[in-house]
C-alpha positions in Angstrom: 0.0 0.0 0.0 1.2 3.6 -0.6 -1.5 5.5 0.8 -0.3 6.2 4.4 -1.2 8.8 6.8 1.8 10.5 8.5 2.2 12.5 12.0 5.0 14.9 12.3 5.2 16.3 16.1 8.1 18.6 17.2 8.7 20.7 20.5 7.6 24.3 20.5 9.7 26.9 21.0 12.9 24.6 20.6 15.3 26.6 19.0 15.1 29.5 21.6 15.7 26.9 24.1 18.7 26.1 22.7 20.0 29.4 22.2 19.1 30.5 25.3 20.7 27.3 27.4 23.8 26.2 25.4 25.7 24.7 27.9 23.3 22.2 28.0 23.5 20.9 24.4 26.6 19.2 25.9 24.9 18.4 29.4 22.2 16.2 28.3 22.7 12.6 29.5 21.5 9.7 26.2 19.9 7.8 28.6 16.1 8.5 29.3 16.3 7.1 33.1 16.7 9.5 36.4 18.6 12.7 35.3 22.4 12.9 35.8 23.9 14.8 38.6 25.1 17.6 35.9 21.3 17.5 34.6 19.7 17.9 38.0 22.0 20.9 38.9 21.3 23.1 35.5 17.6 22.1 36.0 17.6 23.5 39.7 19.2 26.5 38.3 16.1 27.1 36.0 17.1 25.3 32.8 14.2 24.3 30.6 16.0 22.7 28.1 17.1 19.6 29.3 13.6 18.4 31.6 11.6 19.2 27.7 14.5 17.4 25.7 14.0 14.4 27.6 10.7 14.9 28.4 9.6 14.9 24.3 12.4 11.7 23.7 10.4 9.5 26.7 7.1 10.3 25.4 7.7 9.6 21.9 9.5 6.5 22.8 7.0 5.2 25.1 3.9 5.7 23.2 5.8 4.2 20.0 6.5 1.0 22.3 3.0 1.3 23.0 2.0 1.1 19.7 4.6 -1.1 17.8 2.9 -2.6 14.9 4.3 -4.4 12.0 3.2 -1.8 9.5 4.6 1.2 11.9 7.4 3.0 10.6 8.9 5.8 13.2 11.5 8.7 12.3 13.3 10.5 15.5 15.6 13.4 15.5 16.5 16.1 17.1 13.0 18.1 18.9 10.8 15.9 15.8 9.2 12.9 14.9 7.6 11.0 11.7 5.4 8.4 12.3 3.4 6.5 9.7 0.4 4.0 9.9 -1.9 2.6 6.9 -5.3 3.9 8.9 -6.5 6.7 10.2 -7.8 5.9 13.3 -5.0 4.3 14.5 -2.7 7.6 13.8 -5.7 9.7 15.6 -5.3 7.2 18.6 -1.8 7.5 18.5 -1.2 11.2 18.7 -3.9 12.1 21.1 -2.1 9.4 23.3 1.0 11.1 22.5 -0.7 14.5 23.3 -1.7 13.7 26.8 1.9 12.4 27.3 3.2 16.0 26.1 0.7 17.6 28.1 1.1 15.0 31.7 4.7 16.1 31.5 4.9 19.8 30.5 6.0 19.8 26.9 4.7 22.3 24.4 4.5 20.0 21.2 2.4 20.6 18.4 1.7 17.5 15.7 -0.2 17.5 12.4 -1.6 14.5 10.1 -1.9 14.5 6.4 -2.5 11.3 4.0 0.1 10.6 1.4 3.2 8.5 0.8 6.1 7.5 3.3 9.1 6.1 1.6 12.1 4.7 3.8 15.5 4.6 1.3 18.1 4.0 3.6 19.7 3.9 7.0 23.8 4.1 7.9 26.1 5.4 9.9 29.8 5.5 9.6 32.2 5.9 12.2 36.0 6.9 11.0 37.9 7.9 13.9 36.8 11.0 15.6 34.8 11.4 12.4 31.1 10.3 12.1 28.5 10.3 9.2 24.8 9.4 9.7 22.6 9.1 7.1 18.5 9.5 6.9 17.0 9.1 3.4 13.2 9.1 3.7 10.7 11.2 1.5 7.3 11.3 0.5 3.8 13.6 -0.1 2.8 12.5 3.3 6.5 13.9 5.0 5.8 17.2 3.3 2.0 17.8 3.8 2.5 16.7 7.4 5.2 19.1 7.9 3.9 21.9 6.4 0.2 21.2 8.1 2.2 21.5 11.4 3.5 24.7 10.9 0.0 26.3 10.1 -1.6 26.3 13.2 -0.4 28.8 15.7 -0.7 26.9 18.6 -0.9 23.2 20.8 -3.0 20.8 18.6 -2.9 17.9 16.3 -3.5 19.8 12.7 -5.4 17.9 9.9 -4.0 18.6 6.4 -6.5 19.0 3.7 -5.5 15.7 2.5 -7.4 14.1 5.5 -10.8 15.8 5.1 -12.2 12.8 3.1 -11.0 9.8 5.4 -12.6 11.6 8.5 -15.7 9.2 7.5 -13.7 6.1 9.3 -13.7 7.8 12.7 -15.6 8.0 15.7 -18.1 11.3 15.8 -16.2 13.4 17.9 -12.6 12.8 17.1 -12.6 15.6 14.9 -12.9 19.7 15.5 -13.7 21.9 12.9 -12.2 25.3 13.7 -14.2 28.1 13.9 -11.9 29.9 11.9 -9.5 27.5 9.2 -5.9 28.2 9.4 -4.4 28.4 5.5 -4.7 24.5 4.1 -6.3 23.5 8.2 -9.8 23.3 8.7 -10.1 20.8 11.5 -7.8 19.6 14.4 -7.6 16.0 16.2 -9.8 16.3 19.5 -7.6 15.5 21.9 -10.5 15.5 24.9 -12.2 12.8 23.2 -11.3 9.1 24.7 -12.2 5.9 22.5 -13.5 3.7 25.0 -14.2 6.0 27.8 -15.9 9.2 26.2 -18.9 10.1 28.9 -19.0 13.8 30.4 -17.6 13.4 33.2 -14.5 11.8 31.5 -14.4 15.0 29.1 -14.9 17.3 32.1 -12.1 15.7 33.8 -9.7 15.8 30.7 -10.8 19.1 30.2 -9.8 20.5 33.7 -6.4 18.4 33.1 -5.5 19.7 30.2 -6.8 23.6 31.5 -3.9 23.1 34.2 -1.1 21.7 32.4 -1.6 24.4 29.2 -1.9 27.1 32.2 1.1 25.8 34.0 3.1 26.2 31.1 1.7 29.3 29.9 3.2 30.7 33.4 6.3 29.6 32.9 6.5 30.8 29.1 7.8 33.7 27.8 4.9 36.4 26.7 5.6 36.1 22.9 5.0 32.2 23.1 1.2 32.7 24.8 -0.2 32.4 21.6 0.9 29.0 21.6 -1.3 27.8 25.1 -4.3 30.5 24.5 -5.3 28.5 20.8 -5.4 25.1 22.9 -7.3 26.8 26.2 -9.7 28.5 23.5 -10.4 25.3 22.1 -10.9 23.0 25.1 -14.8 23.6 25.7 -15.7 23.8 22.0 -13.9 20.2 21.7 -15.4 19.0 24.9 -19.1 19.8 23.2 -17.7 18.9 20.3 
């Protein structure tokens, strides 16, 4: 099959984290365990770079471990992922797991979904001394429309290409929110309050008052020109809740 529909999910604000904490591009610790000595002293010192780092890299990985499938295909690097599945609601299941994993530990993430093709070439990496090479050919119309999707709406949500519109038929009523106003090519984002086998009020309620204190908590903490960012999600939590 080439018809696949792709996630792409990165961090939010990553590159001024970098920039503003540079020290710890060379503190972070590969292993997703308890932080490092070194890691626990720059994040008692107020570094939010290192606790979102490894807070994106265990979600990812655990939700991916939750989800391995044979026809799963997942890309990871740096602050991003790709991941790929055949059907829809098996992506939607997947990133509004991976949402509440983002959100549960305080990571502004934003994902999008788009249908198209997902085409692995080839993996290496070559180690020559103290030189290194690693190689990453993938491609496809679902890498592009996914990433591009992402970048469209200005905020904390799962973004629906175009290219989605006419599977939305296979899911469950509710799993989809058509915003009130469409962002460029984005007319409808994944509801992440909805729950597949446990989707009565008082579960919405509760995810919505979950969700309404992590997006605030990290709205606190944010710099002012990065509001934007929580405000879209908190503006959208009742309208998906009635959804």
């Amino acid at each position: 099959m080439s018809q696949r529909f792709v996630l792409f999910a990165d961090i939010l604000g990553f590159a001024n984290l970098v920039l503003d904490n540079p020290n710890s591009v060379h503190s972070l610790d590969p292993r997703l365990g308890a932080p490092s000595k070194q890691e626990k002293e720059a994040i008692a010192a107020g570094d939010q770079l290192i606790p979102r780092f490894r807070g994106f890299h265990k979600a990812v990985s655990s939700q991916i471990n939750d989800h391995l499938r044979r026809d799963s295909k997942a890309i990871i690097f740096s602050d991003s992922v790709f991941v790929t599945l055949y059907k829809l609601p098996d992506i939607m299941g997947f990133a509004r797991g991976l949402m509440w994993k983002f959100l549960s530990n305080r990571i502004p993430a934003r994902m999008a979904i788009a249908a198209g093709s997902f085409s692995t070439l080839r993996y290496a990496s070559d180690i020559a001394g103290d030189a290194a090479i690693y190689s990453t050919q993938f491609l496809g119309t679902g890498v592009v429309k996914a990433y591009q999707a992402e970048r469209m709406v200005k905020g904390m949500a799962i973004a629906l290409d175009e290219s989605v519109m006419p599977f939305v038929g296979e899911l469950q009523p509710g799993e989809v929110f058509m915003l009130p106003a469409p962002q460029e090519k984005v007319s409808a984002i994944g509801n992440f309050i909805f729950h597949g086998t446990d989707d009565t009020p008082d579960h919405r309620e509760k995810r919505v008052k979950d969700a309404r204190s992590a997006l605030s908590a990290m709205r606190k903490k944010a710099d002012r020109k990065f509001h934007h960012y929580y405000d879209f999600a908190l503006n959208n939590l009742e309208p998906m809740r009635d959804s």
